[in-house]
C-alpha positions as CSV (number, residue, x, y, z in Angstrom):
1,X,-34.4,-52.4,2.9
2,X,-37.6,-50.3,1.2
3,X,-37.2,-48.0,4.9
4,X,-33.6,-47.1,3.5
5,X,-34.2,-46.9,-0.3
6,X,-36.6,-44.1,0.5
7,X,-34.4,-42.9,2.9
8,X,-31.4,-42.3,0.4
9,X,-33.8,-41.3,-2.4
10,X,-35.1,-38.7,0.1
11,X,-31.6,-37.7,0.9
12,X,-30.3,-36.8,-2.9
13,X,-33.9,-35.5,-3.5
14,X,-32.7,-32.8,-0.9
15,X,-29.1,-32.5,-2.3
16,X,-30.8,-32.0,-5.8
17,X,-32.7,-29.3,-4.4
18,X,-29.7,-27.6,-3.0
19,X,-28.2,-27.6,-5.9
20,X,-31.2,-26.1,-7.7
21,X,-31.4,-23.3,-5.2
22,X,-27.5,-23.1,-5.1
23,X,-26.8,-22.0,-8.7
24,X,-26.2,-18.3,-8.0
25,X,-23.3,-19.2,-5.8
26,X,-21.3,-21.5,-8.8
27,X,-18.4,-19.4,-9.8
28,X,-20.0,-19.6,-13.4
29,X,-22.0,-17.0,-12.0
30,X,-19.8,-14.8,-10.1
31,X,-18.2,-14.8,-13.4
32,X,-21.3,-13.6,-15.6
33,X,-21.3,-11.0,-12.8
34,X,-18.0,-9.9,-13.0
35,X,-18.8,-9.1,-17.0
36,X,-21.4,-7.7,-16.4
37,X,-19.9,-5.2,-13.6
38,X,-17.4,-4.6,-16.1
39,X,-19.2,-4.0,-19.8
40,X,-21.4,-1.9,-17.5
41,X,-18.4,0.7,-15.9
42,X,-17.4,0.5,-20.1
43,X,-20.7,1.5,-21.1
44,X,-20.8,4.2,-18.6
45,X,-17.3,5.2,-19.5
46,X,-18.5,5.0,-23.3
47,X,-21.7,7.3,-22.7
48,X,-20.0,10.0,-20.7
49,X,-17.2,10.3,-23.3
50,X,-20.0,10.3,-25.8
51,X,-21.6,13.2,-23.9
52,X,-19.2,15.0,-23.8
53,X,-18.2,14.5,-27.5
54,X,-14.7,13.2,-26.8
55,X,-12.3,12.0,-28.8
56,X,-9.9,9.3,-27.6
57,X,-6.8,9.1,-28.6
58,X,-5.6,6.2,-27.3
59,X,-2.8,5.8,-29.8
60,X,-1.4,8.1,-29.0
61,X,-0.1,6.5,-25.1
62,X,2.8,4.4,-26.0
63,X,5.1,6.9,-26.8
64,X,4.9,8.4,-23.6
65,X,5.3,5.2,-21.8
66,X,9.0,4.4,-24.1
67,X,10.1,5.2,-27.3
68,X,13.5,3.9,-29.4
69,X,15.8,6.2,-31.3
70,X,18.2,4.7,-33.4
71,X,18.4,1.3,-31.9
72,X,18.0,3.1,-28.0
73,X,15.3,2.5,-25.7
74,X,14.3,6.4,-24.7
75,X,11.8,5.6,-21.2
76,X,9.0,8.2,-21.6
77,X,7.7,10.2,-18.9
78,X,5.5,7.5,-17.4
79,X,7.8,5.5,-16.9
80,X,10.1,7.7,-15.4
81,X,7.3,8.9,-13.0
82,X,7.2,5.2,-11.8
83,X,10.6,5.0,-11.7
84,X,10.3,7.8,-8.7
85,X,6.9,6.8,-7.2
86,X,8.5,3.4,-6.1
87,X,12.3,5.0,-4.6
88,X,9.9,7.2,-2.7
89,X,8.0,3.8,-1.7
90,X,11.2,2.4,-1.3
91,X,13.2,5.1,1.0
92,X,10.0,5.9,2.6
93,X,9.2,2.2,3.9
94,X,12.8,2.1,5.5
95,X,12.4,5.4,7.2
96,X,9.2,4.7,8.3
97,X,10.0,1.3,9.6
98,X,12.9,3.4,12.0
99,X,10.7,5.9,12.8
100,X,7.8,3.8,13.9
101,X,10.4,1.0,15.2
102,X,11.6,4.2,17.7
103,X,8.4,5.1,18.5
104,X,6.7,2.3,19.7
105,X,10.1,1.3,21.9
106,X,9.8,5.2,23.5
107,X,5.8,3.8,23.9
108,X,7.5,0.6,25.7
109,X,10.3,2.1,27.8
110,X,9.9,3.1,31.2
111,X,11.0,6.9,30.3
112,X,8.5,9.2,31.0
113,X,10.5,11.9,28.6
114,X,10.5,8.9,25.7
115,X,7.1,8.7,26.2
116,X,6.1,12.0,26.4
117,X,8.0,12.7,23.0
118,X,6.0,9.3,21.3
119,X,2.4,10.7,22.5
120,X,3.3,14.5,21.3
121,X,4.4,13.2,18.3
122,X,1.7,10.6,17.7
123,X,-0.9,13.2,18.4
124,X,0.4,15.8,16.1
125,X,0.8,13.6,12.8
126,X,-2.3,11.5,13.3
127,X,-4.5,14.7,14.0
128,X,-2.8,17.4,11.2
129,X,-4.0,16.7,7.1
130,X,-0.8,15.2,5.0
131,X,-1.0,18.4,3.0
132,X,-0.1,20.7,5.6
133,X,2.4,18.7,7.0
134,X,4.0,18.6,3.4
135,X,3.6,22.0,3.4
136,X,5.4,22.5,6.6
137,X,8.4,20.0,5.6
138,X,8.8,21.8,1.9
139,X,8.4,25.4,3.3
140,X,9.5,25.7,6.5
141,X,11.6,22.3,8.1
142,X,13.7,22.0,4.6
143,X,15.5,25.4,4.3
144,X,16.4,25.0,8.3
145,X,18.0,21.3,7.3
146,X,19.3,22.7,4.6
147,X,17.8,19.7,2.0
148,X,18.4,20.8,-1.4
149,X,16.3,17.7,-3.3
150,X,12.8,18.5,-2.6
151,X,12.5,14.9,-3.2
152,X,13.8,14.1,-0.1
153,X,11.7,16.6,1.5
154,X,8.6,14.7,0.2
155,X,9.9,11.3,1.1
156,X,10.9,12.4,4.9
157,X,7.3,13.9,5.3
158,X,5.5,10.7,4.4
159,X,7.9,8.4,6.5
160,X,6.8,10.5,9.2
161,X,3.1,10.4,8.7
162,X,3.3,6.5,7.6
163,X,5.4,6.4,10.9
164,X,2.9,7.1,13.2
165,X,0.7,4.1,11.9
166,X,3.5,2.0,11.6
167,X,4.4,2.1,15.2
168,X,1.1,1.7,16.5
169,X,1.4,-1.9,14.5
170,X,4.8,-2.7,15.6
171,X,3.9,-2.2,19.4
172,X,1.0,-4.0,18.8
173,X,3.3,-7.0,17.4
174,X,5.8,-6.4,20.0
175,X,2.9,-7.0,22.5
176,X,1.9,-10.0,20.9
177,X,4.7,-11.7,22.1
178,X,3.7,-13.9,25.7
179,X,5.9,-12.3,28.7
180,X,7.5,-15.5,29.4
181,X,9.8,-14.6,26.3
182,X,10.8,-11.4,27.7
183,X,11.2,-12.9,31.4
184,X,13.4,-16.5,30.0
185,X,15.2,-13.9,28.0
186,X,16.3,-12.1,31.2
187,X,17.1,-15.1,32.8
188,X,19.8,-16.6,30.6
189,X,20.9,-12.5,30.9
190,X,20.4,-11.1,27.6
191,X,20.2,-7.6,27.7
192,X,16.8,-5.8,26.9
193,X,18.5,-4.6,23.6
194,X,19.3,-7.8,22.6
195,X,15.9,-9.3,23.8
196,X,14.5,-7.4,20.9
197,X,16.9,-8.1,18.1
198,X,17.1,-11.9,18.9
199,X,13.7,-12.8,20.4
200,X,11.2,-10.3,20.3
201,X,10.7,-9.1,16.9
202,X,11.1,-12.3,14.9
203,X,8.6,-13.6,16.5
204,X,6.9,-10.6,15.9
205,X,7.7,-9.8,12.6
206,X,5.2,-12.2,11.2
207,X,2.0,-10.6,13.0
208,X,3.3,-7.3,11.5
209,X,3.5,-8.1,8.0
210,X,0.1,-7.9,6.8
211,X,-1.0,-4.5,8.0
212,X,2.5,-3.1,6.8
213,X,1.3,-4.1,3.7
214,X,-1.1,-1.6,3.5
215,X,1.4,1.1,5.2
216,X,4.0,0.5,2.0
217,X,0.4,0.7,-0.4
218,X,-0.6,4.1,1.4
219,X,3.2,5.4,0.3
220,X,3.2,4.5,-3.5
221,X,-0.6,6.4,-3.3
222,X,0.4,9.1,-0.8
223,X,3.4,9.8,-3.1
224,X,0.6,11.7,-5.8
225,X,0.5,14.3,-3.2
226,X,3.8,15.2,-3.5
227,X,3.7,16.5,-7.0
228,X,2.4,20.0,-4.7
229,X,5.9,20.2,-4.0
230,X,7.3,20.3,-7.7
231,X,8.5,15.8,-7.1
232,X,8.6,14.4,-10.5
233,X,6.8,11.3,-9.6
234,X,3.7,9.9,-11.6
235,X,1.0,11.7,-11.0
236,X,3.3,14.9,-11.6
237,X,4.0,13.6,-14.9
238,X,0.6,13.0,-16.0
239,X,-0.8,16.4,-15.1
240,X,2.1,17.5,-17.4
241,X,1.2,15.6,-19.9
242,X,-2.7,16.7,-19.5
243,X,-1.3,19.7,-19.8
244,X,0.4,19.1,-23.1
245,X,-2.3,16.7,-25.1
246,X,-5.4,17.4,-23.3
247,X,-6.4,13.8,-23.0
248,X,-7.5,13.6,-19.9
249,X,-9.0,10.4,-19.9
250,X,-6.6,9.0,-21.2
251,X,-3.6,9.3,-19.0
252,X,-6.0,9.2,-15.9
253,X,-7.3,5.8,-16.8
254,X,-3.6,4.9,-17.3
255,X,-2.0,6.2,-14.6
256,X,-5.2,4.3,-12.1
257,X,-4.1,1.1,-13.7
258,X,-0.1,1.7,-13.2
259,X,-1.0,2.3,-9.9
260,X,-2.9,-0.5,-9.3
261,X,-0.7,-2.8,-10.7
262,X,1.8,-1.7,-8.4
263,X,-0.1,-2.0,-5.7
264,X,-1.4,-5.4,-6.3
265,X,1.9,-6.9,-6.6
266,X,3.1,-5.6,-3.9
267,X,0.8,-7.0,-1.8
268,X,0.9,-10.4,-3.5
269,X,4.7,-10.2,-3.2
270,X,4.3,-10.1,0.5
271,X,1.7,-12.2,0.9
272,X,4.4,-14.6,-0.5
273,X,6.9,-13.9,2.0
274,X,4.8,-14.3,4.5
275,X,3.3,-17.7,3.7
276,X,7.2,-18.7,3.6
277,X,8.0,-16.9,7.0
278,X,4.9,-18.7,8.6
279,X,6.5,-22.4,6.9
280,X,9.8,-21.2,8.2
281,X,8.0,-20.8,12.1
């Protein structure tokens, strides 16, 4: 009995210990640092400004953001930026879901010519800046298809430069999926079209959706790039607005949070679906 009283005394001696040593791992502590990272990016903020002899004028935000006239809610030019960052996000996540759904099949098939076009086209995106190939879309591709919206100019050139990542992640989903699938599917006779609808990719669906996350985040950020090509979206609006009040902080500071606000939802929101898609399985 006195062997195993020192024993266990020995025992939460050492626990006691770890906990000593342990404190800087407690989440009270990651907290204190997370203060600390931020009243330090403040005070650095607070200094430059103060450098610089800047005025804010923060009050001076909300009625760019909405404003009511007799009993009507007028959305300011913020808003109305974000209003046309996310349908670019939107259209341009569909098109690029075709375009890189096309082009990882044409990776897949057994056509040389399909395959030939995928790697050409692959190689060209991948290896060209966004810029030019904006440039080449706004100035050259949308007089010949006779696009009159330059909005959809800008949205077409992102689904294709999103596309080329996006079907690298579908094949890689598509070859996820064991072979016995696509050899059972063959055997009850199911046609290699319908192998895909029905079998293939809702199985692999599920392994795609987390790095197609950060394809639909790269098109609300990549969307900035378009105000080059005269696309009201939000960062288009806020340079006009620099332009206007000169508070450059300001709107900058605002228009990082609107973006990451966005963007952090959106990934939570399919984070959601897929912990319900994984349940679902």
């Amino acid at each position: 009995m006195p062997a195993i009283d020192v024993a266990q005394s020995a025992n939460s001696g050492k626990k006691l210990n770890r906990r000593k040593v342990r404190w800087w791992k407690s989440r009270t502590f990651d907290f204190l640092q997370f203060i600390a990272l931020i009243a330090f990016v403040v005070w650095i903020t607070w200094r430059s400004a103060a450098a610089m002899d800047y005025r804010w004028q923060w009050y001076r935000l909300p009625k760019y953001f909405y404003r009511i006239i007799d009993g009507e809610l007028i959305w300011g030019p913020l808003i109305n930026g974000m209003f046309v960052t996310l349908e670019i996000a939107a259209w341009g996540m569909v098109l690029t879901l075709i375009i890189g759904l096309i082009t990882a099949i044409l990776r897949l098939s057994d056509s040389f010519a399909g395959q030939v076009l995928a790697r050409t086209y692959l190689e060209t995106i991948r290896n060209t800046p966004l810029l030019v190939q904006v440039s080449i879309f706004y100035f050259v591709l949308q007089p010949i298809l006779g696009i009159n919206n330059p909005l959809w100019t800008g949205i077409l050139a992102l689904a294709f430069f999103e596309g080329s990542f996006a079907s690298e992640i579908i094949r890689a989903g598509i070859n996820s999926v064991p072979r016995g699938q696509w050899e059972a599917s063959s055997t009850v006779g199911l046609s290699k079209a319908k192998t895909y609808i029905y079998v293939i990719l809702p199985q692999a669906v599920p392994l795609m959706l987390p790095p197609l996350t950060g394809i639909l985040v790269n098109l609300v950020k990549h969307s900035a790039i378009l105000s080059f090509v005269a696309v009201f979206e939000l960062t288009t609006e806020a340079r006009n607005l620099i332009g206007d009040t000169f508070m450059s902080f300001e709107i900058w500071f605002t228009i990082g949070a609107m973006y990451l606000v966005v963007t952090i939802t959106l990934s939570t929101l399919v984070g959601v679906l897929e912990r319900r898609i994984g349940r679902g399985r």
